[in-house]
N, C-alpha and C positions, 0 to 999 in steps of 0.2 A: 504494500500500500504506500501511495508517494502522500507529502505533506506538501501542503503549501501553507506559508506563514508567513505574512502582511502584519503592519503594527496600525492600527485602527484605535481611535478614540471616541467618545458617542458622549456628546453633552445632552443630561435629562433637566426638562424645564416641567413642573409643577404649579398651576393656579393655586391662585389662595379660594381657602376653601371657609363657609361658614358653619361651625360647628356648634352654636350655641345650643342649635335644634336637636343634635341628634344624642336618639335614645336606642338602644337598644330591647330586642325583643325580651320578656319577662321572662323567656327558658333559660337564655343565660346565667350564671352564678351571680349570686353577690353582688360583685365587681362593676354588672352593667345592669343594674335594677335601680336607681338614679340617675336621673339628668346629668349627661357631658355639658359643662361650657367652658367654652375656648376663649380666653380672653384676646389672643393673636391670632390671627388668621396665618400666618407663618408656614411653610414648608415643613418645615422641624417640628412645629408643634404637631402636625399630620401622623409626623412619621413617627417620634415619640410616642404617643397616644396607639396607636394602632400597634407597634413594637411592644408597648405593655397589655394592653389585649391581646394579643397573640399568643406571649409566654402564659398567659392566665388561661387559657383555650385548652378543655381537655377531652372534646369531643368534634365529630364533623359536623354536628348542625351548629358547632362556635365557629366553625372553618366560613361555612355557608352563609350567617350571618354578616360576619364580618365582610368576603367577598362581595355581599350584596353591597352592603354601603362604603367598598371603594370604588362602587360604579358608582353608586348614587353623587358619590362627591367628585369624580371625576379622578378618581386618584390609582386606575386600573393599571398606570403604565406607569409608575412611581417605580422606580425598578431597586430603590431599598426597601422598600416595605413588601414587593414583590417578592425579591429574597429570602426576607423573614419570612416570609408566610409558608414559602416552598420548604425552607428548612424543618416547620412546625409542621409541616404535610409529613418530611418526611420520619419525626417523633415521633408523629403519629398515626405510625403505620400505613399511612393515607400517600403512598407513592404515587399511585395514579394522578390522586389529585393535583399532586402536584409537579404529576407531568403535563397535566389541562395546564395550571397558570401558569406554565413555563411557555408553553405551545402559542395562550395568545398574547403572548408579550412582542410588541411587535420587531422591536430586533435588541434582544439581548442582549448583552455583554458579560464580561468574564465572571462575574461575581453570583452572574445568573447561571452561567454552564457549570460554575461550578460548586453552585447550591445543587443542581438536581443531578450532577455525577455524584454529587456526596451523598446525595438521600439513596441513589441506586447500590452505592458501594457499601451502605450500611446494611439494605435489603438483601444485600449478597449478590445482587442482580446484575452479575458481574459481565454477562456478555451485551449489559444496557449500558453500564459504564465506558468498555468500548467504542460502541455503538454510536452513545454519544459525541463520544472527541471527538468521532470521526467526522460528525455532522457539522462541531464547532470548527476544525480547520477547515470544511468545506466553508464554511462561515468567513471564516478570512477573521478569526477571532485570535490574537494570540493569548495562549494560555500562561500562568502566572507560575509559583512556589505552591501555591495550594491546590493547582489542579492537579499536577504530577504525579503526586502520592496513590491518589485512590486509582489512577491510572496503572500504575505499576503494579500497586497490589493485585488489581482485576486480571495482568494480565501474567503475573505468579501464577493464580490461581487454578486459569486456565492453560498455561503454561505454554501460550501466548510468544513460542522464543524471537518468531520474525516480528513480530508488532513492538515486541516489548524492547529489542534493542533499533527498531525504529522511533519509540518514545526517546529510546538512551541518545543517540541522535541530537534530538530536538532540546534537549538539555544542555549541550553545547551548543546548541543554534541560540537560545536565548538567554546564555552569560550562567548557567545554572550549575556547571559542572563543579563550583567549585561549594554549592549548600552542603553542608553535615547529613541536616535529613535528609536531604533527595539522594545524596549517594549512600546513603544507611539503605534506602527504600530500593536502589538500583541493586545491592548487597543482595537484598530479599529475593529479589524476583528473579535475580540469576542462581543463587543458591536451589531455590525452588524448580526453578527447572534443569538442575541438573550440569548447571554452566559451571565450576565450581573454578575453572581456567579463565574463564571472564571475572567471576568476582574477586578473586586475589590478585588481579590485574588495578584493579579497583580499590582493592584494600590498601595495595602495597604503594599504588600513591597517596592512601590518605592523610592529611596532616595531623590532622587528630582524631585519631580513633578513642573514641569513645567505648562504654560498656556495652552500645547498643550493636557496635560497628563491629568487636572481639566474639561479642556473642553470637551474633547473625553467621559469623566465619567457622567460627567455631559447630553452631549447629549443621550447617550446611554438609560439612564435611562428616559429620557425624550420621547424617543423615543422609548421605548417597554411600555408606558403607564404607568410608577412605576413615577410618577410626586413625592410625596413627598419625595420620596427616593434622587432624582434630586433634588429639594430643600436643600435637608439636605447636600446633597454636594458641592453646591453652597454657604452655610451658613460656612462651612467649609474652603471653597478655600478664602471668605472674611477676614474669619480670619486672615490664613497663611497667609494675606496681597500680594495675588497674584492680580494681575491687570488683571479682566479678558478681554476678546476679543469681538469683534460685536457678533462673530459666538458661544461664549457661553449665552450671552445675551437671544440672539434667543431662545434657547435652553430653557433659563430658563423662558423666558414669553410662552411660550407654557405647560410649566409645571404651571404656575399662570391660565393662563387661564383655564387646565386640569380641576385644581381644584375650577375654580373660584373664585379667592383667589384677589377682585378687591384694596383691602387697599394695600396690596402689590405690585400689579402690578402695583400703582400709584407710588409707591416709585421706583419700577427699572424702571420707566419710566424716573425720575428724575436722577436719574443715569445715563440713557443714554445720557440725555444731558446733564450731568453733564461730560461726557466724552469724548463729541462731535460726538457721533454716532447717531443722529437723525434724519440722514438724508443718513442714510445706508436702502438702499432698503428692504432686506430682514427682519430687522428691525422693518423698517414702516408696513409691513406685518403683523410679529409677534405681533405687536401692539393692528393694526387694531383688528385683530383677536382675543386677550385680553378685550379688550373692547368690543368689540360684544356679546363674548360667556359671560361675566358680566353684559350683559345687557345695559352697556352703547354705545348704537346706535349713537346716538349723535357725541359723542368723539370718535367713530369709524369711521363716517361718515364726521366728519372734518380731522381726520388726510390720510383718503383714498383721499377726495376731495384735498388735498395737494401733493399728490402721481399721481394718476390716473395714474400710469404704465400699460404698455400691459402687463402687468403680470396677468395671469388667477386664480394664487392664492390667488391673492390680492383681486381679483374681488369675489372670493369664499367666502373669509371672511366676507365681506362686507354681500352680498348676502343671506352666511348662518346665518350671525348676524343678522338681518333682519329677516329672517324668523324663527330662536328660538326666539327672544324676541316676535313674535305677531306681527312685522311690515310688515305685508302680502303684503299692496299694493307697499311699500317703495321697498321690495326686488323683485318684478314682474317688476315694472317699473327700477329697476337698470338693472336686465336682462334684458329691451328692451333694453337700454343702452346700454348694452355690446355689442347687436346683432349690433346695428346700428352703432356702433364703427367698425364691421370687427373683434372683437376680439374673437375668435375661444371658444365656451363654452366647457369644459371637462365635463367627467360625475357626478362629481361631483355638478358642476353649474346647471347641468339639476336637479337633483335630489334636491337640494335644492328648486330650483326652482319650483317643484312640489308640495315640501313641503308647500311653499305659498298658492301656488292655493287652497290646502286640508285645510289650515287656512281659508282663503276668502271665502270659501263657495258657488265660484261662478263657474254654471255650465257653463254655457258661455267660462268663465276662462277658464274653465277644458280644454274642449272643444279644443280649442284654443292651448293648451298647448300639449296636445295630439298629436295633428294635425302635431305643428313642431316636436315632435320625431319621430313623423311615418315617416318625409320626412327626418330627418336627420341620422348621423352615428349612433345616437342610438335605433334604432328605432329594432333592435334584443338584446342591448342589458338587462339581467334581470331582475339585479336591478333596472335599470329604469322603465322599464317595470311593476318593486312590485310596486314599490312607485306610478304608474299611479291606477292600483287596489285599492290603499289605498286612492288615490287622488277622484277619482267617488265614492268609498263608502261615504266616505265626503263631498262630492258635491251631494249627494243623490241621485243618482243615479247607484243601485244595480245590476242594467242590463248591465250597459256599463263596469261597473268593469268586471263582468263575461265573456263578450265579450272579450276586454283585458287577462284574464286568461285562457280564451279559446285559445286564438291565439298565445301564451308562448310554447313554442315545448318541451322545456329540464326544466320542472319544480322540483325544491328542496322545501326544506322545509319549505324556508323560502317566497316562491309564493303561497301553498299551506297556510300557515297560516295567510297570509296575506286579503286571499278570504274570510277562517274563518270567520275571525274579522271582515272584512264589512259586512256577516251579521249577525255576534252578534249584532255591530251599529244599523242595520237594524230590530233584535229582529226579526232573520227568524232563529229560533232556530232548523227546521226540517230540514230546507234546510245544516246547518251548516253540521249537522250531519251526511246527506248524502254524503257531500263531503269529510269527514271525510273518507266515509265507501271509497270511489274512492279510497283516500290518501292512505290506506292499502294495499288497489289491484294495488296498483302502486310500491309497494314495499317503497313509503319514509316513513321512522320513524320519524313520528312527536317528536315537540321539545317543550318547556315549552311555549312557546305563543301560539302553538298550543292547547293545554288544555286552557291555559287563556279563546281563542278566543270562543272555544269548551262551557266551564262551563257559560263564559256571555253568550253567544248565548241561553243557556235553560234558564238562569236566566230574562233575558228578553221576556223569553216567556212562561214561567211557568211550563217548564218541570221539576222539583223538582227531580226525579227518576232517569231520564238519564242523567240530571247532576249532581246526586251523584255518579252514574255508573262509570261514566268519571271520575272524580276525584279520584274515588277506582281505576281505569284502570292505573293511572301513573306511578304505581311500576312494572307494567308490563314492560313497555319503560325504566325504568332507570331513569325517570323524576324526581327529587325532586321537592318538590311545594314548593314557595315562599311564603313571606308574601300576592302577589295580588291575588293568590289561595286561600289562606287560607281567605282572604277578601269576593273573589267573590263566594263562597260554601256561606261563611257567609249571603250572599245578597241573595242565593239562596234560600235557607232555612229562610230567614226572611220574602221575600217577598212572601212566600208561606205561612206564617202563622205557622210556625213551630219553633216559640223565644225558644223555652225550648231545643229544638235538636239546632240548635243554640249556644246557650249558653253552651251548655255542648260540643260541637266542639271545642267552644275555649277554653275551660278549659283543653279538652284533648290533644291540639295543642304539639308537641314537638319542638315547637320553641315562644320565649315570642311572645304574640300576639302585633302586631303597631298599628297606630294610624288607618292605613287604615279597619282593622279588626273590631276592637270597632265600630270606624264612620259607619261602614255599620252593627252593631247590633242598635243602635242608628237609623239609619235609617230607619229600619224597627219597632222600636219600635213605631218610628213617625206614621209610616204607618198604625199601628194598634193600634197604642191608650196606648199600653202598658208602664203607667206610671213607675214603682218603676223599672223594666229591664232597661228601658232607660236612668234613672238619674245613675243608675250604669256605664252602656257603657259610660253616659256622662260625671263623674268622671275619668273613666279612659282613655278617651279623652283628658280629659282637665289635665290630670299627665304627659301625653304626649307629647302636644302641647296647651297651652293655650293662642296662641294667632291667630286663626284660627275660625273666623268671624261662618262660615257657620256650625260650631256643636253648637256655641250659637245659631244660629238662629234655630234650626232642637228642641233641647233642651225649647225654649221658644215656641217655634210651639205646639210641644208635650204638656207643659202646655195647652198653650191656648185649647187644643180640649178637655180638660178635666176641661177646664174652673175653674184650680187655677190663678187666676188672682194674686196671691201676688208670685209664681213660676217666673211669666211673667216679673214681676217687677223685680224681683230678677236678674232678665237675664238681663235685660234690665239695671239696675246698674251697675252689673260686667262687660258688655259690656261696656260702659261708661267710670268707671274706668279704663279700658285696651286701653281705646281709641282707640275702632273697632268700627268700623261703616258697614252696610250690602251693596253689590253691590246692587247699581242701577238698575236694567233692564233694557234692550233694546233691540232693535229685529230692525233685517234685511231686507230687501226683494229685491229681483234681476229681475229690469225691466229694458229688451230690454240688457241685456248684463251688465247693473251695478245695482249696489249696495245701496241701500236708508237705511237711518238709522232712528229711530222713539223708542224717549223716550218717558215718561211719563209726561204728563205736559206740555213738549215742543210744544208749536205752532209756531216753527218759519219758519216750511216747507211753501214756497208759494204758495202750494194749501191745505195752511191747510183750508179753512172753508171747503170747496169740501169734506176734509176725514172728518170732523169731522160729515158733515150733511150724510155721506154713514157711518159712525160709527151708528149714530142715528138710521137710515134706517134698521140698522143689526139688532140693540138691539131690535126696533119694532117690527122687522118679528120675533123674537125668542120668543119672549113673545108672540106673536099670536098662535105661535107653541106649551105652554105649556112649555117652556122653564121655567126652576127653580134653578137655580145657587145654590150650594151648600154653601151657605152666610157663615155658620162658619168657612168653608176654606178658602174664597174668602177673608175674614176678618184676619184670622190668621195665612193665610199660607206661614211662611218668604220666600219662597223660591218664592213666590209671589214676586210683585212690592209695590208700595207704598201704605200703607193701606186707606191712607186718600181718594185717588184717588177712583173714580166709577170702579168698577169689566170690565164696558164696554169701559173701556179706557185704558188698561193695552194693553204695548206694541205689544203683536202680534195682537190683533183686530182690531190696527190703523194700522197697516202694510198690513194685509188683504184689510182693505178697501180702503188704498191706491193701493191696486193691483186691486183691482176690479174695479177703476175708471182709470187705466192707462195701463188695456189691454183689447183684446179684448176675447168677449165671450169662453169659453171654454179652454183657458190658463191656463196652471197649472204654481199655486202660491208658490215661494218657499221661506220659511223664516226659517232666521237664529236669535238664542237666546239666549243669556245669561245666564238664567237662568233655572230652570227646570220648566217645564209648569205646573200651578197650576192647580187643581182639573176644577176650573170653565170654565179657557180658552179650556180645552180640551175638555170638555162635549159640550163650545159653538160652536168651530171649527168645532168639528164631525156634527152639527145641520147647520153649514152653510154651510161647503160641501154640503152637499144634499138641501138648498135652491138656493143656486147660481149655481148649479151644474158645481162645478168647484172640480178637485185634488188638496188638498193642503199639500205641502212636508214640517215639520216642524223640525229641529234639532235644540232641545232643550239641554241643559248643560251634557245629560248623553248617549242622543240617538235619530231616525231619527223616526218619527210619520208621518205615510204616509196618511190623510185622505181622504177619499172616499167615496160619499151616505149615507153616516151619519155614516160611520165606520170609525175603527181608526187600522192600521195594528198590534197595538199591542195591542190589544186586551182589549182595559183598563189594562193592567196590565203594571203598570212603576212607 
């Protein structure tokens, strides 16, 4: 859009007018239920007089009155009293009207265009504020300092990038480049849409940045994701010994939490109350929500319990803090909370919320959770909709997700790959792919999760060929592969027996191989025994990250099946000295809707003798059966539970047998686990399927083992 701007002046002339006479209608207040008389017939006395009826006006038939008698007195084109009037239109809700007395004024000027931009801009009626300039510089009106602002803001809002640095323009056309507010206000509107290289353009000439000018730079950056960036200007503004504000605070612990940066955020914590702003709403917000995404649930958890506003974003924080750290049940039961407070969930809260359920593992959960999006406002909408897909894949249940993805009308790319991935989890590596094949005929162009989802899905099921395929296929899409590409080829190709192709993948890699790439040549070394490959991957593991528990234990594993018992040691000292110790095992199981937990050793359940004499009863039928535990793994396989312990006491065996004594015939058992299932438990799980004849659903640390009649869905390969 081009401007054109002329400098124009408009002298208004006013009759005198007699006002001894006039009285006002008796519905008016007070104020105008006695005779006016005007001792001067004066201009000013006009304009005075009608200026204070006006502020006294709290209705539109005070609007209507008065407009009647600045016809009566000839005083319609008085273009002060005009002004006021359109401003008091627009207090009072009354924009139209006061788009009427703008309209017949016969040529306005600037104090007029930018009475009725400001009543537009307050109505939010932001593409009227536009709108209008536009009509003012068709006007040949030039605009002033106070028409600028609500200009700018309107077109922040709308994000406006070509119009609004055609305002920025017109700022230097009429001497303005150099006001505080107008470039505080140009600050905004580039921040707002996302220019963040224009406004520190901006900033960095300013002469004096002010609290409004550090803040505005400050949120911008916070607020398009560039958190360090944010940081560094905040570390800046402290300098210049600016005193900053609540609303930069904010700003800046969103940026700590971005990065979860919790030593700092402790210290502007202190600040805040070193300020006295700890007790500013949005604030406490910002806080919570620091703390949470830090992992400190706790201290997120006490300063919410101190708040509990109906604020829904407060509630979000809480919620999603909860459900990234692992505290699945804490953040399902705060959402009852919330329900049972009246306080209105967004979609945000649902989706978090889901997120739990796919932590907790409990189909029941799921279930449950499902149910209220079906009946609620989101129940079309998509995202929530992925996350329920994502949520049954992990509740182990690969059909209800399909059901869910079935019923999705307008699916993208990101519902499709989300289907993917449940059943790569699920190690339905034929099935992925066929949905792949849909995906194409549907015209979406898969995205980089969707190969992720695509390459595990063969890798868990040992199609070695067509998840190299796939992987060759990315350059076709434009897809660059990541290090979990380049990971998961790696795991493909390892777990098929193929270490030397392998190895020479990551060699060829054009990008340095992580820690995730090695870990899964290591892993497969494990898997096959392959000593001198593995202590390699496991060096360069441990150049990487050496202090990450489960590559020493994969590393001492590998020893032991090749029975260097002085390797083993070896591990087992440097473990020591780093002061890592291996997770514990323990396994889950969901009877009747909750959740039972079953460690090792642990007898403190109150029907332990009951599991332990149906443990007994297990281990007896399987030895009858010929049963023969693979002892060298069952002894040395870290990813196992505690060695000292019986093979027939390891967590999921006591969870089974607690399910077989606390349902009835023919239920399918479903257990959740820690760890990755060792060689012995899955040989005996598949054996006791088929004696109990029962389903039993197992997700184990990497993926979901469906067993059945003595089989196992993935095929022994895991």
């Amino acid at each position: 859009m081009s401007f054109t701007i002329i400098s124009q002046q408009r002298i208004f002339r006013f009759p005198h007018l007699q006002l001894n006479n006039f009285i006002f209608n008796f519905t008016f207040p007070l104020v105008f239920s006695s005779s006016i008389h005007i001792s001067s017939h004066s201009s000013n006395d006009a304009e005075s007089l009608y200026t204070s009826l006006l502020k006294k006006s709290t209705h539109r038939s005070h609007l209507n009155q008065i407009h009647n008698q600045l016809y009566i007195h000839g005083l319609q084109n008085n273009g002060f009293i005009i002004t006021k009037f359109i401003n008091v239109c627009s207090d009072l809700n009354e924009i139209d009207y006061a788009r009427h007395m703008f309209d017949e004024f016969p040529h306005p000027y600037v104090f007029l265009w930018n009475a009725i931009i400001r009543g537009y801009s307050t109505h939010n009626k932001l593409e009227n504020v536009v709108e209008t300039y536009s009509r003012m510089q068709q006007a040949f009106v030039n605009p002033d300092a106070f028409t600028f602002p609500y200009v700018l803001r309107a077109c922040g809002a709308l994000l406006a990038v070509g119009y609004g640095r055609a305002i920025h323009a017109q700022l230097f056309r009429h001497g303005f480049e150099k006001d505080p507010f107008l470039q505080n206000g140009l600050l905004s509107f580039y921040t707002k849409c996302e220019e963040n290289s224009r406004a520190r353009v901006i900033f960095n000439r300013l002469r004096c940045r002010d609290v409004v000018s550090w803040t505005l730079m400050i949120s911008g950056y916070a607020q398009n994701g560039q958190s360090m960036e944010a940081l560094r200007i905040f570390r800046d503004m402290r300098v210049s010994n600016v005193k900053p504000d609540w609303i930069a605070l904010v700003s800046v612990s969103k940026a700590y939490a971005d990065v979860e940066e919790l030593y700092q955020g402790r210290s502007l914590h202190s600040l805040v109350i070193k300020m006295g702003h700890e007790f500013e709403p949005d604030l406490r917000v910002a806080l919570t929500s620091l703390y949470a995404k830090c992992g400190q649930v706790m201290i997120a958890k006490s300063l919410f319990d101190q708040t509990r506003a109906e604020d829904v974003m407060l509630w979000n924080s809480m919620i999603s803090g909860f459900a990234k750290s692992g505290h699945a049940n804490e953040a399902l039961k705060l959402f009852n909370d919330m329900l049972s407070t009246n306080i209105q969930p967004d979609s945000v809260t649902v989706q978090s919320s889901v997120l739990a359920c796919a932590q907790l593992g409990s189909l029941e959960q799921a279930k449950w959770m499902d149910s209220y999006v079906q009946n609620s406002k989101f129940k079309d909408n998509v995202i929530v909709n992925t996350t329920l897909i994502d949520m049954y894949a992990k509740c182990g249940s690969i059909e209800l997700a399909r059901k869910v993805f079935n019923h999705i009308k307008d699916k993208d790319v990101v519902v499709w790959s989300a289907m993917i991935m449940g059943y790569a989890l699920h190690g339905r590596g034929r099935e992925a792919i066929n949905l792949f094949n849909e995906m194409k005929s549907a015209h979406v162009r898969p995205n980089d999760v969707t190969f992720l989802g695509l390459i595990t899905a063969c890798s868990h099921s040992g199609l070695v060929d067509e998840g190299w395929e796939i992987f060759a296929s990315m350059h076709n899409y434009r897809v660059e592969p990541h290090q979990k590409h380049y990971a998961s080829v790696v795991d493909l190709l390892g777990r098929g027996g193929y270490l030397e192709k392998a190895y020479n993948f990551i060699i060829g890699m054009p990008i340095e191989p992580g820690i995730s790439v090695w870990g899964a040549l290591l892993s497969a070394c494990k898997m096959h025994r392959h000593v001198n490959l593995g202590e390699y991957a496991a060096e360069r593991v441990f150049a990487l990250d050496g202090k990450k528990t489960g590559h020493y234990v994969q590393l001492s594993n590998l020893y032991a099946s090749a029975r260097m018992w002085d390797g083993v040691a070896k591990i087992r000292v440097a473990m020591k000295s780093r002061g890592l110790v291996k997770d514990i095992g323990f396994s889950m199981i969901e009877i009747n809707g909750k959740l039972e937990g079953f460690r090792v050793g642990d007898e403190s359940h109150p029907r332990w003798s009951e599991i332990y004499e149906k443990v007994e009863w297990l281990e007896t039928r399987l030895m009858e059966c010929g049963f023969a535990g693979d002892a060298e793994s069952g002894v040395h396989d870290l990813d196992g539970e505690e060695r000292e312990m019986s093979l027939c006491n390891h967590s999921e065996r006591v969870a089974i047998a607690y399910g077989l004594i606390s349902t009835c015939a023919g239920t399918t058992l479903r257990i959740i686990k820690n760890l990755r299932a060792c060689v012995n438990c899955h040989l005996a799980t598949k054996m006791i399927s088929k004696l109990v004849d029962r389903e039993i659903v197992v997700r184990d640390a990497n993926r979901f083992h469906h067993f059945k009649d003595g089989i196992c869905s993935c095929g022994d390969y895991w």
